[in-house]
LOPATOR-993708 format. One line per 3 residues: number of its first residue (from 1); their letters; for each residue z, y, x of N, C-alpha, C. Coordinates in pm, whole numbers, plus 50000, padded with zeros to 5 digits. Layout:
residues N
NUM) a) Z Y X Z Y X Z Y X; ...
***
This chain:
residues 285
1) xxx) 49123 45099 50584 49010 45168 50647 48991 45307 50587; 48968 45357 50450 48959 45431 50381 49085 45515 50409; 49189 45480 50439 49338 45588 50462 49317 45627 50646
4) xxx) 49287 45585 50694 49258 45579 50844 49086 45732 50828; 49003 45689 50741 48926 45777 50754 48972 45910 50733; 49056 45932 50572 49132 46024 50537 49208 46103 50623
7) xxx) 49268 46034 50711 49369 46087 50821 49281 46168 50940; 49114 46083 51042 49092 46158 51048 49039 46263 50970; 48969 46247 50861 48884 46385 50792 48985 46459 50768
10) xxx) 49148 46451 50754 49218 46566 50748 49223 46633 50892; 49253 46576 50964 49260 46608 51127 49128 46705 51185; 48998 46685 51137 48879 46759 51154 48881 46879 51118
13) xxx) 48952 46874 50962 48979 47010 50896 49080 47081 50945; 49176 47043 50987 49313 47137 51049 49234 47216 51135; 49180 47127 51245 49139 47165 51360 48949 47255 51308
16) xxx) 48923 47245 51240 48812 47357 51196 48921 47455 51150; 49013 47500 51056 49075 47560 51055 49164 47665 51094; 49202 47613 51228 49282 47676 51339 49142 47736 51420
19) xxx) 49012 47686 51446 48908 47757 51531 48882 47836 51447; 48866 47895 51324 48818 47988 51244 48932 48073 51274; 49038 48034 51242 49161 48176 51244 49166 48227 51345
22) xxx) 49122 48148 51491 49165 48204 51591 49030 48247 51651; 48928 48241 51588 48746 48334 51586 48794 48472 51522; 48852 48469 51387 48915 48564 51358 48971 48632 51415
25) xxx) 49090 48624 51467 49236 48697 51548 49123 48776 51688; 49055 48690 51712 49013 48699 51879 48910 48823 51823; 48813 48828 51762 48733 48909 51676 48811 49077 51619
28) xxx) 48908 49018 51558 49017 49139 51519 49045 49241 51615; 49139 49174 51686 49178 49199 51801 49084 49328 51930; 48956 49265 51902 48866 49340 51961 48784 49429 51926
31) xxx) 48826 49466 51786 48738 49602 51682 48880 49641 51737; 49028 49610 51736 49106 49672 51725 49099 49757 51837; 49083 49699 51952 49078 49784 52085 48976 49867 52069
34) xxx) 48854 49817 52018 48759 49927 52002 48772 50079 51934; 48831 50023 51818 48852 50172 51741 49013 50246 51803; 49048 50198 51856 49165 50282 51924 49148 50327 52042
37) xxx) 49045 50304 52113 48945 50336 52212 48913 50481 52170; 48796 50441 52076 48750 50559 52032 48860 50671 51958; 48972 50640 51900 49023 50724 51828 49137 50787 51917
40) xxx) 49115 50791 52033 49265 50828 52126 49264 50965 52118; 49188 51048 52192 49117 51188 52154 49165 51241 52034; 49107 51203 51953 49138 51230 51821 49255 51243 51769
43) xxx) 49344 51144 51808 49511 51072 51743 49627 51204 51857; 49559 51235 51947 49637 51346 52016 49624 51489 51958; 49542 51489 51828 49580 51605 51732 49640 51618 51664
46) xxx) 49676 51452 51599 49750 51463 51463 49878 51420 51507; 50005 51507 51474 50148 51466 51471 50168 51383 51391; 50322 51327 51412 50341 51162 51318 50332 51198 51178
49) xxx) 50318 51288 51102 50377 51333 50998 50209 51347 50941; 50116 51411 51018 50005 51454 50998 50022 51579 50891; 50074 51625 50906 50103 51772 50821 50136 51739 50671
52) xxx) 50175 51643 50676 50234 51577 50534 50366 51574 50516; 50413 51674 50403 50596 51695 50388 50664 51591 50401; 50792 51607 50476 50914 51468 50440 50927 51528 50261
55) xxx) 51042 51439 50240 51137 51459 50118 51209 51553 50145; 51190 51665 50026 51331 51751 49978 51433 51736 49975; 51515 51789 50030 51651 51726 50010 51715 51668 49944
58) xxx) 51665 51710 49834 51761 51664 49688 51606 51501 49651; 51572 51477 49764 51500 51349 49741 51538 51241 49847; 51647 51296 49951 51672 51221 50074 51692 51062 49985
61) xxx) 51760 51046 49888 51827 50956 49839 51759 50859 49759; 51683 50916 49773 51503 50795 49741 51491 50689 49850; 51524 50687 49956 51509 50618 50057 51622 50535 50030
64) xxx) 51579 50405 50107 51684 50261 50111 51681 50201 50260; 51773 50141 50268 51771 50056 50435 51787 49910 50351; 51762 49899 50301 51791 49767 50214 51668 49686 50165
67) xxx) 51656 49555 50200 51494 49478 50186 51553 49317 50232; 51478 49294 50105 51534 49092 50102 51365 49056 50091; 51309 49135 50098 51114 49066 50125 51082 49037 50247
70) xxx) 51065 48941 50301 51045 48884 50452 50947 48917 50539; 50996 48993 50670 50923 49062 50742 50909 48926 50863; 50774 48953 50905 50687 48875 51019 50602 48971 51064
73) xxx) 50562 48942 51243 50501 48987 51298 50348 48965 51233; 50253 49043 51266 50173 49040 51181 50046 48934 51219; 50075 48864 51397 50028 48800 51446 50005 48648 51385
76) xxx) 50158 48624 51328 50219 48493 51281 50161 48472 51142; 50065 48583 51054 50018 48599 50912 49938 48416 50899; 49985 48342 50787 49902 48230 50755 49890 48239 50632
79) xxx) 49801 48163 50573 49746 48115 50429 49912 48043 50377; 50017 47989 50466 50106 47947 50383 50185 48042 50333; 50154 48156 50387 50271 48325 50312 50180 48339 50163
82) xxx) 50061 48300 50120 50033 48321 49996 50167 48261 49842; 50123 48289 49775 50260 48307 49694 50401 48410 49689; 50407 48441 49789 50528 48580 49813 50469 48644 49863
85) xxx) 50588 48775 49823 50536 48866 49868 50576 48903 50058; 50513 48960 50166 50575 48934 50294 50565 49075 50363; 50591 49135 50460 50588 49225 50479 50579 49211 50658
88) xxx) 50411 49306 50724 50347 49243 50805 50444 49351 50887; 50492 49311 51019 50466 49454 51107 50423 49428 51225; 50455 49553 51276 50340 49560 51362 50197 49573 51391
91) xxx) 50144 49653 51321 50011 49633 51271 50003 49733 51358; 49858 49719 51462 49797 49854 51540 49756 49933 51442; 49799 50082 51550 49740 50159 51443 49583 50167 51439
94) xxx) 49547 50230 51314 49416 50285 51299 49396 50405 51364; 49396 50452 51428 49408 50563 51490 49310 50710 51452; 49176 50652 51464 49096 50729 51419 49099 50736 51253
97) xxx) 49177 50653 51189 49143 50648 51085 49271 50732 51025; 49401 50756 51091 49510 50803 51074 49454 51006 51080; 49381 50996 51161 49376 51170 51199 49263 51152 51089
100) xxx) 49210 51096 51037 49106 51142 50937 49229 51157 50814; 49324 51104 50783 49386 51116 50659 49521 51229 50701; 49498 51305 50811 49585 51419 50803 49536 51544 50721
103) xxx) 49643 51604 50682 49623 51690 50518 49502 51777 50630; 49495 51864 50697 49412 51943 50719 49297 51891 50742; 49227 51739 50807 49093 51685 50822 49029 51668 50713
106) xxx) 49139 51585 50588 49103 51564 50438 49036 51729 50367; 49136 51780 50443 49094 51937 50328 48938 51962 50393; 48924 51992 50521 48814 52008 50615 48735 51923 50556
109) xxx) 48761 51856 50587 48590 51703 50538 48601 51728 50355; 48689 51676 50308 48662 51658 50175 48712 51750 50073; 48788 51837 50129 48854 51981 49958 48750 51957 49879
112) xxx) 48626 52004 49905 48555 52016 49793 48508 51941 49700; 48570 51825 49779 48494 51708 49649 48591 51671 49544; 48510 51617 49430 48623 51597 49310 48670 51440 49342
115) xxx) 48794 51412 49317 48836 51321 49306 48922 51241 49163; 48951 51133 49129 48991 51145 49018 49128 51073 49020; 49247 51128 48929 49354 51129 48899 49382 51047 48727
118) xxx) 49478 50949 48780 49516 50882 48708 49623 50934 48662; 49697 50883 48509 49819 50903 48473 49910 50784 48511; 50051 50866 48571 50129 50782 48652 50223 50660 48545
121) xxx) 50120 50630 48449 50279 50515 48357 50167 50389 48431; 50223 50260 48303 50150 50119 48386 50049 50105 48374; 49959 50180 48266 49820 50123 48214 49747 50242 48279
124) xxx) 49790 50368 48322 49660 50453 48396 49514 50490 48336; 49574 50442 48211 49431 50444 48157 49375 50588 48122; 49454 50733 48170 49407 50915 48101 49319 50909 48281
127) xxx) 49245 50949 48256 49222 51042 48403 49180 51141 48381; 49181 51222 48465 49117 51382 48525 49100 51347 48658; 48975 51489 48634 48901 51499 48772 48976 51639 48844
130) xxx) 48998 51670 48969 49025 51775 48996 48988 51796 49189; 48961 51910 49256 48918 51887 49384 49007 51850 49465; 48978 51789 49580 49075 51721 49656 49186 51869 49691
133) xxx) 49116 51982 49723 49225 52064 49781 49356 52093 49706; 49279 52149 49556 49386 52154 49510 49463 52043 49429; 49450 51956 49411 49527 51822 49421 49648 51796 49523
136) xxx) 49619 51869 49654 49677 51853 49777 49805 51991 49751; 49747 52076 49686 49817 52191 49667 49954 52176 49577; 49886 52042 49466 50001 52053 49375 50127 51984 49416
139) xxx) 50050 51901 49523 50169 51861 49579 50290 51936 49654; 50284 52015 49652 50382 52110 49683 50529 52072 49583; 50434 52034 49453 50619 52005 49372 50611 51892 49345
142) xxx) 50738 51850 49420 50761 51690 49414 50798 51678 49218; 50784 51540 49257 50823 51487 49080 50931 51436 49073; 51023 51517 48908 51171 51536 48862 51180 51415 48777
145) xxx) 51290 51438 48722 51342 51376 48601 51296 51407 48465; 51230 51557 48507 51179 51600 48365 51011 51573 48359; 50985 51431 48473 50868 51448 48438 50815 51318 48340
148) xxx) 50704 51292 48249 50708 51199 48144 50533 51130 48240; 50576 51001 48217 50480 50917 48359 50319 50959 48273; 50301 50989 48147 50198 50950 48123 50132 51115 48120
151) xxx) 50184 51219 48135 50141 51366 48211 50128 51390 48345; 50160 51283 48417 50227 51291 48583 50080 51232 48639; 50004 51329 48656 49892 51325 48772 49892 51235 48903
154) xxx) 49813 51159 48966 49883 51061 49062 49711 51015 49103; 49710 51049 49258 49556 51015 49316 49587 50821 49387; 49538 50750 49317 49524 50673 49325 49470 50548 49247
157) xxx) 49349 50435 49305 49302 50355 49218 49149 50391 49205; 49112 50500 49155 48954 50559 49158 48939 50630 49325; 48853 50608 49374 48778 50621 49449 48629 50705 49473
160) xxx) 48579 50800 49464 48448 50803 49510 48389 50822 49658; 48340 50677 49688 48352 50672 49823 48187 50680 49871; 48134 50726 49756 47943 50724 49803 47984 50884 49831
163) xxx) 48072 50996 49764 48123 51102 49847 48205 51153 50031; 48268 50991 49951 48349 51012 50090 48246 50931 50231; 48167 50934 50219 48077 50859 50366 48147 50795 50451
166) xxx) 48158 50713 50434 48188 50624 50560 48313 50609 50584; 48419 50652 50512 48548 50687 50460 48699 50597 50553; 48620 50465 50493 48724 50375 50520 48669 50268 50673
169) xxx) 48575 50334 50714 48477 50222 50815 48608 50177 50914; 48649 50309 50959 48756 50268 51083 48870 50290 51061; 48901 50250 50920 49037 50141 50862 49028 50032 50968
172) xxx) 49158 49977 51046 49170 49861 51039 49235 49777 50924; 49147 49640 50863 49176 49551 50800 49280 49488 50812; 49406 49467 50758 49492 49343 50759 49418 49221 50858
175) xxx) 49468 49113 50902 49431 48976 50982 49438 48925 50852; 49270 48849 50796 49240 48785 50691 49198 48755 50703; 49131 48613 50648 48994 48543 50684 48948 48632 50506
178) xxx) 48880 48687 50463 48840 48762 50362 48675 48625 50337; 48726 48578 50209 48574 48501 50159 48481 48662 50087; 48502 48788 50057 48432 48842 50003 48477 49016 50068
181) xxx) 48343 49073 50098 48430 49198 50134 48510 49298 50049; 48625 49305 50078 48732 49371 49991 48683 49508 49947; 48808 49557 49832 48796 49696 49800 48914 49782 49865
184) xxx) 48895 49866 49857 48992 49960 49982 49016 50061 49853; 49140 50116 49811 49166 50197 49732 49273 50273 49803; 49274 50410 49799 49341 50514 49891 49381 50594 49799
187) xxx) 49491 50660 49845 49571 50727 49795 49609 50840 49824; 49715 50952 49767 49788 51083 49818 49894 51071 49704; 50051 51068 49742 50141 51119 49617 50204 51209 49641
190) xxx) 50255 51264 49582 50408 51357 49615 50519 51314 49620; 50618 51366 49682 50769 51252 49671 50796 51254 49540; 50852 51117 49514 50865 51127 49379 50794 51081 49295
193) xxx) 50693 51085 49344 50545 51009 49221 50573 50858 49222; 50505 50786 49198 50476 50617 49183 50423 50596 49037; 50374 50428 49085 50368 50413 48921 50505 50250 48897
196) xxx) 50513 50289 48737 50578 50205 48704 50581 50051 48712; 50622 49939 48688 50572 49808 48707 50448 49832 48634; 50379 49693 48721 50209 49648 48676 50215 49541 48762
199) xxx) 50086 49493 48704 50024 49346 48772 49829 49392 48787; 49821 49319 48888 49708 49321 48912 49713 49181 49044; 49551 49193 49120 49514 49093 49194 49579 49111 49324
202) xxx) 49554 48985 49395 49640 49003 49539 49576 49177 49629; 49703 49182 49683 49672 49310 49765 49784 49339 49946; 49687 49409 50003 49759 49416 50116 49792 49580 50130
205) xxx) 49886 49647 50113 49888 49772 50077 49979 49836 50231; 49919 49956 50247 49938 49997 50367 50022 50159 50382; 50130 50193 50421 50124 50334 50416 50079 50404 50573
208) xxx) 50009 50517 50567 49979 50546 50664 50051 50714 50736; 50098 50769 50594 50172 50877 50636 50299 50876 50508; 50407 50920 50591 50562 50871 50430 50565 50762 50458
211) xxx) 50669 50715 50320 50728 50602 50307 50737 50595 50172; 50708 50432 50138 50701 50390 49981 50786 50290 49936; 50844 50346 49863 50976 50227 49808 50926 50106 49700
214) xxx) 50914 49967 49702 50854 49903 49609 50987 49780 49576; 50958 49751 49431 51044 49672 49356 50938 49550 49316; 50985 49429 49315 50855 49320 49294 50960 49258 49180
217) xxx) 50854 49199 49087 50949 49052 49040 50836 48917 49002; 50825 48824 48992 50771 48688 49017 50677 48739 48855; 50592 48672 48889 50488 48695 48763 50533 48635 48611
220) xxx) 50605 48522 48624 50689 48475 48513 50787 48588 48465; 50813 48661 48531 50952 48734 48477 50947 48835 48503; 50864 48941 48391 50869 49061 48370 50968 49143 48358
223) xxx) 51018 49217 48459 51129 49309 48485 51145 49448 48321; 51245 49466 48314 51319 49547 48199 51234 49720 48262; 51187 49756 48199 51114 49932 48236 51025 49923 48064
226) xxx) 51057 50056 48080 50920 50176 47985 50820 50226 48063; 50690 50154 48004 50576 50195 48088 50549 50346 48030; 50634 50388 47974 50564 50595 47946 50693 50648 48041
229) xxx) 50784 50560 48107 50863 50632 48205 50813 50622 48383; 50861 50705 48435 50793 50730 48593 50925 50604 48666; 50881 50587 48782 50991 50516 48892 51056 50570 48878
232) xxx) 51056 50733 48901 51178 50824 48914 51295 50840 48830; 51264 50785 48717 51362 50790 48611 51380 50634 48578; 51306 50531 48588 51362 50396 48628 51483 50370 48708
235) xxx) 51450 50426 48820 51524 50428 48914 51689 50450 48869; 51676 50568 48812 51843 50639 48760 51898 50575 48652; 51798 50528 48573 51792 50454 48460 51835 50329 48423
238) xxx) 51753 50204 48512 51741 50091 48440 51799 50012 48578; 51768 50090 48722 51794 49983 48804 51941 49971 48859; 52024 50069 48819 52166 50072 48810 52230 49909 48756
241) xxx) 52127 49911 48634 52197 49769 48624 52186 49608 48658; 52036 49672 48727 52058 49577 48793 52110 49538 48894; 52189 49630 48976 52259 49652 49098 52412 49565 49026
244) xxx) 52430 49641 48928 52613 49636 48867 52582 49432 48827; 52486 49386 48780 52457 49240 48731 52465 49272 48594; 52446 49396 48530 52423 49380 48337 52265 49327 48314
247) xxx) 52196 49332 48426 52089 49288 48429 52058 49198 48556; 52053 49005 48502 52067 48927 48614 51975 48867 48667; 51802 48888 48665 51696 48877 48688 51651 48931 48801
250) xxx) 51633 48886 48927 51628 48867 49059 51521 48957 49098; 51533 49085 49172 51447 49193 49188 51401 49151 49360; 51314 49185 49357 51280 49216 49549 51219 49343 49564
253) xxx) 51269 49356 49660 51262 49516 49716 51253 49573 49810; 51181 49681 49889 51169 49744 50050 51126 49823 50027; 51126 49920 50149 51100 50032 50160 50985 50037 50285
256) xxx) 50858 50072 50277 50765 50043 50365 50721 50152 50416; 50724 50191 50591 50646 50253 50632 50534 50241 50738; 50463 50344 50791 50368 50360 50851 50377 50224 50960
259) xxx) 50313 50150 50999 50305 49997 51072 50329 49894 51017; 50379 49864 50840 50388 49782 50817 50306 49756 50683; 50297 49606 50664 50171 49607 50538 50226 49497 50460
262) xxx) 50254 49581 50331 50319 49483 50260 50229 49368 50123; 50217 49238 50161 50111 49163 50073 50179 49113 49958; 50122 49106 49844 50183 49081 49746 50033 48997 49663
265) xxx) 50072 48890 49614 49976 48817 49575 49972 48833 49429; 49851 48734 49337 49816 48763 49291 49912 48768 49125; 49914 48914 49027 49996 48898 48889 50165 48925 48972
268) xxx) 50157 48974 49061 50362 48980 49065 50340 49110 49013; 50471 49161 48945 50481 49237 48882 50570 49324 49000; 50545 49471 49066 50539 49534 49113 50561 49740 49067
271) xxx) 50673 49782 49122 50626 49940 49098 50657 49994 49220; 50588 50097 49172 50619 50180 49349 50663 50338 49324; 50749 50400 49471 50839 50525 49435 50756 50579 49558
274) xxx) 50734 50683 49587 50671 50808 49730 50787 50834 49786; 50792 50848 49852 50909 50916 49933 50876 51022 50027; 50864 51132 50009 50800 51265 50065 50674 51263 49987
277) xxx) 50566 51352 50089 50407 51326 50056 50376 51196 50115; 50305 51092 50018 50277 50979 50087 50163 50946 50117; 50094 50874 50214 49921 50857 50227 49903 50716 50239
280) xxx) 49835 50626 50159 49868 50489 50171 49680 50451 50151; 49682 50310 50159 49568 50271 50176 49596 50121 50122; 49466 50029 49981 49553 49927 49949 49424 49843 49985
283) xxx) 49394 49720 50020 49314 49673 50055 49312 49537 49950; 49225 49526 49868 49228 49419 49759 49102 49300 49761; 49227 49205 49758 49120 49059 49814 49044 49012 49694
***
């Protein structure tokens, strides 16, 4: 009697389960049309690029066609992809929210405000404040070999969003059932920037202009790097060997752009490379 009850009370819950996700989806779905509604107007100003540089030439080679992290439509997203990392596509755009993060609206709405800059090694722990414009300016020089991660300026992580008004409203969200409302942390790099491996809490990280190269490894098994070195010199450095097998500890890796959202749960150890000027958006559960 007692295993018969069990069976239905599991059966009640599936099926509460599946009506919540799909209150969700149906809900989603319909801010989605809404804000792309409103943002059409708007999205016919900003080119794909939004006035944000590709890569320098001598950075073409930052880019990869190469990715063993498992891509799904973003429709198919369940609670059983927790644990890996997955990579959503297809995600509508934000539209209105895309022409707000083109370099000239940012400068327009916000140059003047200060924003704050982290140092690019794993712990981030130096900041400076400096105004959004010229922040935007320095990007003009991508980041070398001669640069040392813990001098390497990098807008991302701090936020002041009681400045920025209303900033992130018409972000669209990842498809989540969210128990708490998230934090939204936004970004600007130069090609070339990133930060080194780190761990932190689950995240759904988004690029919205560029492309971002990311390396994952399982939270048990902290990948071989110097947190006072940048990606950029990782890269030339350390991940050679892991390509050749002098280093035989199982990397995952992609290269993510604009439509796709890559989730990575909670403690994987993670770094990330810019590829041109990049504009990303990370949404943390």
């Amino acid at each position: 009697m007692w295993f018969d009850l069990l069976v239905k009370l599991q059966g009640i819950i599936l099926l509460a389960q599946a009506s919540i996700q799909k209150d969700f989806l149906s809900r989603y779905q319909d801010r989605q049309r809404e804000l792309q509604t409103e943002g059409c107007e708007q999205a016919t100003r900003t080119n794909t690029s939004g006035g944000w540089h590709p890569p320098p030439v001598d950075h073409k080679y930052l880019d990869s066609d190469f990715c063993n992290i498992p891509k799904i439509a973003f429709q198919e997203w369940h609670d059983d992809y927790k644990g890996s990392p997955v990579i959503l596509t297809g995600m509508p755009a934000s539209l209105t929210f895309k022409d707000i993060c083109s370099k000239r609206t940012l400068i327009e709405r916000y140059g003047t405000t200060e924003i704050v800059l982290s140092s690019a090694n794993s712990h981030s722990y130096d900041k400076r404040r400096k105004t959004l414009s010229h922040y935007i300016e320095s990007l003009e020089e991508p980041v070398t070999l001669a640069n040392i991660a813990g001098s390497t300026w990098y807008h991302f992580g701090d936020n002041l969003y009681d400045e920025w008004t209303n900033f992130t409203e018409h972000y669209i969200r990842p498809p989540y059932i969210y128990e708490r409302e998230p934090f939204f942390s936004f970004g600007i790099g130069a090609s070339g920037s990133g930060v080194p491996f780190h761990t932190h809490g689950a995240v759904f990280s988004e690029v919205v202009y560029g492309r971002k190269r990311w390396w994952l490894s399982k939270p048990s098994m902290e990948p071989q790097f110097d947190p006072e070195e940048t990606s950029l010199v990782w890269l030339h450095k350390t991940y050679p060997q892991y390509k050749n097998g002098s280093i035989t500890d199982n990397l995952l890796e992609c290269t993510v752009g604009p439509g796709e959202v890559l989730f990575i749960d909670h403690q994987w150890w993670h770094s990330t490379l810019n590829i041109g000027q990049t504009v990303f958006i990370s949404t943390f559960l």
